[in-house]
Each structure stands twice: as C-alpha cells, then as structure tokens.
C-alpha positions in Angstrom: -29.0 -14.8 -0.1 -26.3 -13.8 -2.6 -24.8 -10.4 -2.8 -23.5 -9.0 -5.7 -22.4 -5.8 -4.6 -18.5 -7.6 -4.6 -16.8 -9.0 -7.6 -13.6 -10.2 -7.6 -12.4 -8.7 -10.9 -12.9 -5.0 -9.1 -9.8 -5.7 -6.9 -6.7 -4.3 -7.5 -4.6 -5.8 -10.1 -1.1 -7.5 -9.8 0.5 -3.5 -10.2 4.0 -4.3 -12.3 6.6 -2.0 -12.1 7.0 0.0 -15.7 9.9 1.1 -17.2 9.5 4.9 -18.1 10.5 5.1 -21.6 12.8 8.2 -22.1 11.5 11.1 -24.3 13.0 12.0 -27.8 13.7 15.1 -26.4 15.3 14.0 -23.7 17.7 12.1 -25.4 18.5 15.4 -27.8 19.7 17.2 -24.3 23.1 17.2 -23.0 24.3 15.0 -20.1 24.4 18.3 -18.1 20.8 19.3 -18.5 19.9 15.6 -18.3 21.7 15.3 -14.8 20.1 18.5 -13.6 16.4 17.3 -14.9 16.8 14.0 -13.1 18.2 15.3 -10.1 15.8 18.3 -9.5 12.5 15.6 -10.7 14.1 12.7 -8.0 14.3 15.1 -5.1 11.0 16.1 -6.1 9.5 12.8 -6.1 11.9 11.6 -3.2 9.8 13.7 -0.7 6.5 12.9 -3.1 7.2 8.9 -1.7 7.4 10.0 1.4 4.2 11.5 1.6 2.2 8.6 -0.3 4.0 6.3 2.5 2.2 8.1 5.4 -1.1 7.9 3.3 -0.3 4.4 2.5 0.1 4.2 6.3 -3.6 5.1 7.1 -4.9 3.4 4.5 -3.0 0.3 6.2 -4.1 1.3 9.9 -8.0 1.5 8.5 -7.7 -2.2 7.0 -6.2 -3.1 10.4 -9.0 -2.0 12.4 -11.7 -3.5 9.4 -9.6 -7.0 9.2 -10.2 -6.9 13.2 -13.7 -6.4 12.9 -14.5 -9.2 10.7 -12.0 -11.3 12.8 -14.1 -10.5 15.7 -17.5 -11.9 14.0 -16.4 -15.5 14.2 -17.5 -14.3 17.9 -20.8 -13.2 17.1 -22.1 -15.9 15.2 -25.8 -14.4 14.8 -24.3 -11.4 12.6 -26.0 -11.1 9.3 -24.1 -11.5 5.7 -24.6 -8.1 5.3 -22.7 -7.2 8.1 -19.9 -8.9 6.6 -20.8 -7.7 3.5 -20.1 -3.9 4.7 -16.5 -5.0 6.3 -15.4 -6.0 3.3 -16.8 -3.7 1.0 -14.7 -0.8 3.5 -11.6 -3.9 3.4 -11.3 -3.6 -0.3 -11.6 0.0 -1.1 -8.6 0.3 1.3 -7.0 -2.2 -0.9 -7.7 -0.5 -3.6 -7.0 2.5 -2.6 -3.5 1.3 -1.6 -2.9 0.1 -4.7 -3.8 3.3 -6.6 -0.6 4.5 -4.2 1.4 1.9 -4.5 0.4 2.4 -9.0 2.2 6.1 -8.5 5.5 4.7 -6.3 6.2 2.4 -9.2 5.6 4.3 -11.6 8.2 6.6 -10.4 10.5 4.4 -8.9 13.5 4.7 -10.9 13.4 8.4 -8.8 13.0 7.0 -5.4 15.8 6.2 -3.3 17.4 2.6 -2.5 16.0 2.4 0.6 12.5 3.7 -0.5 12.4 1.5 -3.7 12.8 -1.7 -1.2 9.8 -0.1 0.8 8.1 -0.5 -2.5 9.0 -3.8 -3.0 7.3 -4.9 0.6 4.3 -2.6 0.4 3.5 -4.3 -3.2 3.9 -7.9 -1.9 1.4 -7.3 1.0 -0.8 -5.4 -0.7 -1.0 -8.4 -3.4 -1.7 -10.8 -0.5 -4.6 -8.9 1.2 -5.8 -8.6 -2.7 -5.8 -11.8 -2.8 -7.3 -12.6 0.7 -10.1 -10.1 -0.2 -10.9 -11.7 -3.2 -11.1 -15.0 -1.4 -13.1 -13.7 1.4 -15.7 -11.9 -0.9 -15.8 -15.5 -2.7 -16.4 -17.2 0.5 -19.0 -15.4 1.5 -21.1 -15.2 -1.7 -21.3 -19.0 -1.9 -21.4 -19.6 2.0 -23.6 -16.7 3.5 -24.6 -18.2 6.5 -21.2 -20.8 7.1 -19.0 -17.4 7.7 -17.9 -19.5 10.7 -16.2 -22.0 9.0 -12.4 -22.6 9.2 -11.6 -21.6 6.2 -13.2 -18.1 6.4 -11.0 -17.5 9.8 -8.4 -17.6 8.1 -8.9 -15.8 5.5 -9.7 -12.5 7.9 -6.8 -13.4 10.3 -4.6 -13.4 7.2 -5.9 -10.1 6.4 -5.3 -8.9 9.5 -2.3 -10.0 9.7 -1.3 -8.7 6.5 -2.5 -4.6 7.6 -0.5 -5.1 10.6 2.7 -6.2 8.9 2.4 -2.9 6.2 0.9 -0.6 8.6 4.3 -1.6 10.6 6.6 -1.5 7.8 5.7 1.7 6.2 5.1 3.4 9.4 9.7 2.8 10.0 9.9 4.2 6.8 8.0 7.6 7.6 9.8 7.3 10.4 13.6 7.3 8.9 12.0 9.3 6.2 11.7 12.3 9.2 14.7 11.4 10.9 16.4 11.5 7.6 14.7 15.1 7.1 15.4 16.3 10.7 19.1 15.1 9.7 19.3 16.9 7.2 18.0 20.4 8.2 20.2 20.4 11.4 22.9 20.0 9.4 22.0 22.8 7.0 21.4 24.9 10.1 24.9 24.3 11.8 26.6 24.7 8.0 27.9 21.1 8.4 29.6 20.0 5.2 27.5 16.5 3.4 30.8 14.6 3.8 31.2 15.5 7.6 
C-alpha cells in the first residue's frame, strides 16, 4: 500500500541567506541616526536569536526522540507502514518547523552577532541534511512499504538521528553562552563595572 500523505516537494527548501536591501530612506539619514537605528534593531534582534535558538533547541530534542523511534522499528519488524508513516510525518514537521526558524535567523543575520551568525551557519547545514534524510526516508518507504528493514532505510533513520543529536547539542552551547553571556552582563551592570574592565 502506498501513502500519499508525504511528498518530498513539502520539505523545507535549501533556506539561502538574503541580503536585506537598504531602504531609500535609510540612505537619506545621517550616519548618526543610521548607527543608532542599527544599533538599537541588532540588540533587539541579538536577544530575538537567542530565543529562536532555545525553540530551535526543542524542535531539535522532539526530532531526536521521533528519529529514535523510527530507529527502534528495525526492532519491531511486524510494525505497519503506517506506523512509520506517523514518525515521519511528526519528523518532518519538526524539520520544517526548524526551518521556518532558521528562514527568520537569516533573514536577519547581518544583526546577529559573530558568534551567533556561525550558530546559523551549523543549524542550517544540519537542518539541510535531516531535509534531505526525510525526503529520502519518506521516498523509501512509499516504494518499499513492507522492506522498511532494509539496510538502506537504517540508515537513513540513524542519520537522522544522528543529525537531531548533533543540533540539539550545538544550539543547546549556544543558549547556554547566550545566558552566561546575559548573566555576565547584568552582574556587571549591577557592580557598575566599566565594559573595558
């Protein structure tokens, strides 16, 4: 039996970063007003990252426990397609939903700091792969409903397990210095420590 409730094409797209064009407006400013705009919108957007990051984080932890699940089916050899069917329909609206995030970080990037905008960089390249594992997995099992045993669909799910566990990891160190950074900063506001010191 075939199910058509996946299709490849509804996976998240290859997300390119895009250059915000600057406004005609904006150009019509002074340097000083233009400084103040961009500093005021990147602190704004700085702590903005930070919270798609944690969200980014359960997103990753729910594909984690979904990747697991289909891992352990090559166990249970009697469960149905359908069963399959359900992991990987929850598997890919995490991916998707991770890459409607990972949409906002870039398109706001030029905002973000250094150390966030290489946080981008990795969350993009694993969400691409467990796109592209998805997509393979969800192909797999449309032609092969009753082979989900096979080699090749192993690996597809340990891949994709493999993949949640590497960006739940990652962006869970980056909330991490993103509240050290915070804490940082607030005891030093507190004790009236000068920035340089």
């Amino acid at each position: 039996m075939r199910l058509t409730l996946f299709s490849a094409s509804c996976l998240v797209a290859t997300i390119v970063a895009v250059a915000m064009p600057v406004s005609a407006a904006e150009e019509q400013r002074g340097p000083a007003s233009k400084v103040a705009a961009a500093a005021a919108h990147t602190w704004s957007f700085a702590g903005n990252a930070n919270v798609i990051f944690k969200e980014i984080q359960q997103d990753a932890w729910q594909a984690e426990n979904h990747a697991d699940r289909l891992k352990s089916f090559a166990f249970e050899p009697r469960e149905s397609w359908e069963t399959y069917a359900d992991e990987l329909s929850a598997l890919k609206q995490e991916v998707n939903d991770m890459g409607g995030k990972l949409y906002d970080l870039e398109m706001n990037r030029r905002t973000c700091a250094p150390w966030q905008r290489a946080e981008i960089d990795r969350i993009r390249t694993t969400i691409q792969l467990m796109a592209d594992n998805t997509q393979d997995a969800i192909a797999f099992g449309n032609t092969h409903t009753n082979e989900m045993w096979l080699p090749t669909y192993e690996d597809y799910t340990r891949n994709l397990y493999n993949e949640a566990l590497t960006l739940e990891h990652s962006v869970s160190q980056a909330v991490r210095y993103a509240n050290t950074s915070q804490q940082y900063q607030n005891l030093q506001q507190e004790l009236k420590v000068p920035a340089s010191s």
